[in-house]
Structure formats: structure tokens, C-alpha cells
C-alpha positions in Angstrom: 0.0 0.0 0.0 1.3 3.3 -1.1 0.6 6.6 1.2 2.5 9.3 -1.0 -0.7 11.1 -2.2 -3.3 12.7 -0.1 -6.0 9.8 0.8 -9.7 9.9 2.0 -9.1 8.5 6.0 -11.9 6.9 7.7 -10.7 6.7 11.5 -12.6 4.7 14.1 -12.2 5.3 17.4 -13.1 2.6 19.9 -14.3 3.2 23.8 -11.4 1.2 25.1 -8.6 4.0 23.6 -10.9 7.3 24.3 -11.3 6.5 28.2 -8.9 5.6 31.3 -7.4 2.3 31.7 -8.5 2.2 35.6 -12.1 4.4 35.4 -15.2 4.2 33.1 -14.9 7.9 32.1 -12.9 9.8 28.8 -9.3 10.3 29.0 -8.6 13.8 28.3 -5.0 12.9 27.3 -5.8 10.1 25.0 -8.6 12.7 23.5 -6.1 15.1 23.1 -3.2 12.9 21.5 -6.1 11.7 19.4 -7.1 14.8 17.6 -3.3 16.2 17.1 -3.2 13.0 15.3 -6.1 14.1 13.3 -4.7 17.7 12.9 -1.4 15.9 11.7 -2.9 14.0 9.1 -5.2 16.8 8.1 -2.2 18.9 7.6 -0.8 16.3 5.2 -3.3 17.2 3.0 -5.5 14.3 3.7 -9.6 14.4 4.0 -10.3 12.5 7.4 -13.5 11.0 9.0 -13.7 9.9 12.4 -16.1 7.4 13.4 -16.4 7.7 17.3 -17.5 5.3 19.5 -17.1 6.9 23.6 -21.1 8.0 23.8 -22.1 6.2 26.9 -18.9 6.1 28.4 -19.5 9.8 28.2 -22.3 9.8 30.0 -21.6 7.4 32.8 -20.0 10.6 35.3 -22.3 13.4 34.4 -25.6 10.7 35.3 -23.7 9.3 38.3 -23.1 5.7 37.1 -19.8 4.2 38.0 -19.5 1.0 35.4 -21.6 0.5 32.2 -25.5 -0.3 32.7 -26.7 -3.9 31.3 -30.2 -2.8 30.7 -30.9 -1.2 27.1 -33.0 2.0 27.9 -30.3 3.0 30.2 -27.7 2.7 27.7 -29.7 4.5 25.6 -30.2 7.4 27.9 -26.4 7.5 28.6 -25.8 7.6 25.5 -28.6 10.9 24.9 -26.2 12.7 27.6 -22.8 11.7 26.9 -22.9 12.4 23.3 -22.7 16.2 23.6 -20.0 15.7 26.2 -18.0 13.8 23.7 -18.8 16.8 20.7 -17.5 19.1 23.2 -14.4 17.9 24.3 -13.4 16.7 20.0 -14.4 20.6 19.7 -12.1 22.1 22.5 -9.4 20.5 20.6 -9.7 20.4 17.5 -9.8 24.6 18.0 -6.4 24.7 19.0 -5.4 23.2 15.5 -7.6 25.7 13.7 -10.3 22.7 12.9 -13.9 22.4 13.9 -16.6 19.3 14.4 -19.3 18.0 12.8 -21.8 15.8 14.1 -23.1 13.3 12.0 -25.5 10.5 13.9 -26.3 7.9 11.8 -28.3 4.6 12.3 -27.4 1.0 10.5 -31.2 1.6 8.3 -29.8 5.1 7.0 -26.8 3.3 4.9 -28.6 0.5 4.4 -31.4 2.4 2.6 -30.4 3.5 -1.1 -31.8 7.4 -0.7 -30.6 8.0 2.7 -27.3 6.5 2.1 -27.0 8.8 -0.6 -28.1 11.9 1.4 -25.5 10.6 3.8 -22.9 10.6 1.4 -24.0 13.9 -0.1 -23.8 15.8 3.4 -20.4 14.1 4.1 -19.0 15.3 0.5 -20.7 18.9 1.2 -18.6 19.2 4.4 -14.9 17.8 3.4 -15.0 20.7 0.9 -14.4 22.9 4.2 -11.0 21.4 5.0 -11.1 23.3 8.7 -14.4 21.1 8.9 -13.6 17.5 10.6 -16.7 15.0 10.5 -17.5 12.8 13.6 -19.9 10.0 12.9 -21.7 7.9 15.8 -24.2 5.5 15.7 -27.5 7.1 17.0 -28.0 5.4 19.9 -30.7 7.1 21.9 -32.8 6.0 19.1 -30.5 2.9 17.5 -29.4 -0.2 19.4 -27.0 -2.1 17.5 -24.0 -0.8 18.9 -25.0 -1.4 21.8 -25.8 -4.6 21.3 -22.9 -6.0 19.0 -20.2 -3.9 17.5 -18.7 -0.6 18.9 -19.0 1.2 15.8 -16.9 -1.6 14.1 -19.2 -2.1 11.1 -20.5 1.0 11.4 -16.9 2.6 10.2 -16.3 -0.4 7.6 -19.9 0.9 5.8 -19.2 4.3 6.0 -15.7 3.5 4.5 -17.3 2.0 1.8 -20.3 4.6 1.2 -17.6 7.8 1.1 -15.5 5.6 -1.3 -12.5 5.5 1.3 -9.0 4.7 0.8 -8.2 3.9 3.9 -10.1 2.6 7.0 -8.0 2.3 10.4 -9.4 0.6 13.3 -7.7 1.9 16.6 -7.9 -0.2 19.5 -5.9 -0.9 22.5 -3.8 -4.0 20.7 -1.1 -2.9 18.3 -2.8 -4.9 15.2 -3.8 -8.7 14.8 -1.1 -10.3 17.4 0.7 -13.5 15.6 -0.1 -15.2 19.6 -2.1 -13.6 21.7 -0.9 -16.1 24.9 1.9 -13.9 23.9 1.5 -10.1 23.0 5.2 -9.5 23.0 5.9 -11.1 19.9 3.6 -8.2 18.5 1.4 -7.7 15.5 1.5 -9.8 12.1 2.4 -6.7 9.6 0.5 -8.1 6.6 -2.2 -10.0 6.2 -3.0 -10.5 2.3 -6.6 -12.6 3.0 -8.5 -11.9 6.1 -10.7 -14.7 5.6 -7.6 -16.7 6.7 -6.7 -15.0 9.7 -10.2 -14.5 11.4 -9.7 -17.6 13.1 -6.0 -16.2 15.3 -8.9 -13.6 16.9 -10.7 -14.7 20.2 -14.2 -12.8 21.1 -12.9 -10.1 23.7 -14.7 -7.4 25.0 -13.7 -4.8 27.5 -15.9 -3.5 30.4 -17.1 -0.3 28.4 -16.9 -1.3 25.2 -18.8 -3.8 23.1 -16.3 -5.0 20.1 -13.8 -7.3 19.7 -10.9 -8.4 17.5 -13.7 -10.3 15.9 -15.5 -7.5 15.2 -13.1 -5.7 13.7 -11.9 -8.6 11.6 -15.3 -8.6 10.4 -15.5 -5.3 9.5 -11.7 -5.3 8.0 -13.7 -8.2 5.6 -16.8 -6.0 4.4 -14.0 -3.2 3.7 -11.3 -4.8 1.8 -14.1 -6.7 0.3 -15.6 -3.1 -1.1 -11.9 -2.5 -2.1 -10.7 -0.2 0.9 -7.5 -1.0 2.4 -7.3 -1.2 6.1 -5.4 -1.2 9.2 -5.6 -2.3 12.8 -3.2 -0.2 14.9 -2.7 1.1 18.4 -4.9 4.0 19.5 -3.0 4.2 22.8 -0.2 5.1 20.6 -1.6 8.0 18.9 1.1 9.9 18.3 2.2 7.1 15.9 -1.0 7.5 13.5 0.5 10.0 11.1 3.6 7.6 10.3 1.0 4.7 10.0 -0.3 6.3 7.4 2.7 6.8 5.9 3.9 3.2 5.6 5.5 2.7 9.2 4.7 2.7 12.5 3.7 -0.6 14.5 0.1 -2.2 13.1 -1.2 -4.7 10.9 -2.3 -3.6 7.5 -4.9 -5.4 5.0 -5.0 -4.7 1.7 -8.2 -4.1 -0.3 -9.4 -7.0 -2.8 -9.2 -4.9 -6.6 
């Protein structure tokens, strides 16, 4: 995969990498190293989406809650409050880098339906021609459930990859890519991985405390992407800073490439 020329960027952000390791709220560091990574690649001359999971982890301290909620109208409700928390803080700082957010709440039924996919796309187009503008896309979940239910944002990212036409879709999570033996993370990430079909299998079902994907998940939605001919990339989020040379062709990660 070649990153010389500018690229369209779809970047997903899991709830494991946007809050504390030790405490179910955002971590205002991580959020920060997050969006200079953003600003970075912005700079490069490249048109970035995030996709942002983080809503109801959001919402957890300003309702009181001290771990995540099993029952779904609570969820739901966290995710009503946290969700302007999360706008604000991506605002604060983008600012300092001269950028600005926009909000984009989708549900699974708008991409899946041909006329409000396309107004999806149309809106998303209409705002990447403002290149201070940075899109944030959640799922809406005070009126949506499924990722809640099943895949933090994970397939969410992988069809809005494929809707905007994408080049590149990176998944950032708290492992540094697709380990070659996860009894044994120091022997790191595979680099390459030419059919994911192959690989899905080295993945276990994990899912933290807050969020609600896995490597699984993100396998999956690696398939749907490469599959609509996006190349992709499961990296470190916790390792922000590294993003920009990710991109570039370094950096520590696992890459997929798109199926022509």
C-alpha cells in the first residue's frame, strides 16, 4: 500500500482508547493525542472522517453511574447525555489546530437504505469541501441499538468507508494490530495480512468492560471493507502519536489490503 498522495481517511475510534485504563470515564490525554493526530494528518493534505464510539462512556460521570449499565434504555439514555460531552471535548481541541466538528448520527437503516445512504454521502462530501471542517460519525444510539448490542462502531466505520468511497479505513484499539499469539503479545502484531478470511480464526471474542467489540468484530468489519476494495489497518490508538507515520507506511500495526 502506497501513502504518498493525499487519501480519504476513515478513522474509528473505539471506547477502550478514548477512556482511562483504571475508570469508566474519557481520557482527556488520549482525546487530546487523538485529535493532534487528526490535525497531523489533516495537515498532510488528507480528508479525514472519524467514526467515534465513547457516547455512553461519556455519559456514565455526568448521570452518576460508576460502570456501564446492562439494561438497554439506560444505555440508551447515557448515550442521549454523553454524546454532547464527547462533541464538546473533540471541539475544544480540535480549535487549538484551527479545525472544527461536525456531528453526523447515523443509524445502521440510513446506509442500508439507497436514498438516505446517498443523502449521507452527499452531506459528508458537502462538508470535506471545508477542509477546517472535521466529520464525527456515531451511531445514534438514543434512538438505535446495535451498537450497543454487538459492534462498537466496528461495522459501522467499515460501511461508511465503503459509502464515502475510502481509501483507507484504520481501526484503533488498544492491541497494536492482529497479534501472531495472543498467549503472547510480546511477539507483536502480524504486519500483513493479504486474506483476512484466513486470519479471522487467530482472533478470540474479547470485549472490555465499556466497550462492546472485539478483535472479531473488527476482523469482520476489516472483511466488508477490503471486500468493497478499501485497504485497512488495525493499529494502536493508545499510541496515537504514531497515526501519522502509520499512514505513511511505518509505524507498528497490521495492515490489509483491499481486494481490486
Amino acid at each position: 500500500m502506497s501513502f504518498s498522495a493525499p487519501k480519504r481517511i476513515v478513522l474509528k475510534f473505539g471506547t477502550g482508547i478514548l477512556t482511562k485504563v483504571h475508570a469508566p470515564e474519557p481520557d482527556p490525554v488520549q482525546l487530546r493525542k487523538l485529535m493532534e493526530a487528526v490535525a497531523l494528518l489533516k495537515a498532510d493534505g488528507h480528508s479525514v472522517v472519524v467514526v467515534s464510539s465513547g457516547a455512553v462512556a461519556s455519559g456514565l460521570k455526568p448521570i452518576e453511574l460508576n460502570e456501564r449499565p446492562t439494561d438497554m434504555t439506560t444505555l440508551q439514555a447515557l448515550a442521549a447525555v454523553g454524546q454532547p460531552h464527547l462533541m464538546h471535548a473533540y471541539e475544544n481541541l480540535l480549535r487549538d489546530h484551527g479545525l472544527h466538528v461536525a456531528q453526523l448520527l447515523v443509524t445502521h437503516e440510513d446506509l442500508e437504505n439507497y436514498d438516505r445512504a446517498r443523502r449521507v454521502k452527499t452531506t459528508l462530501e458537502r462538508l470535506l469541501e471545508f477542509p477546517q471542517i472535521v466529520p464525527v460519525i456515531n451511531e445514534n444510539d438514543s434512538v438505535a441499538i446495535e451498537e450497543l448490542r454487538f459492534g462498537d462502531n466496528d461495522k459501522l466505520s467499515s460501511r461508511v468507508a465503503r459509502l464515502w468511497g475510502a481509501d483507507l479505513l484504520m481501526l484503533l484499539t488498544s492491541a497494536p494490530g492482529l497479534l501472531k499469539d495472543i498467549n503472547r503479545p510480546e511477539d507483536g502484531p502480524i504486519s500483513h495480512v493479504d486474506d483476512v478470511d484466513l486470519v479471522i480464526h487467530h482472533a478470540q471474542e474479547e470485549k472490555t468492560k465499556l466497550g462492546t467489540g472485539g478483535m472479531i468484530s473488527k476482523l469482520r468489519a476489516v472483511q466488508d471493507a477490503v471486500n468493497g476494495g478499501v485497504d485497512c489497518i488495525i493499529a494502536s490508538g493508545r499510541h496515537a502519536e504514531q497515526i501519522p507515520a502509520v499512514v505513511k507506511g511505518g509505524g507498528i500495526c497490521t495492515r490489509f489490503a483491499a481486494r481490486k
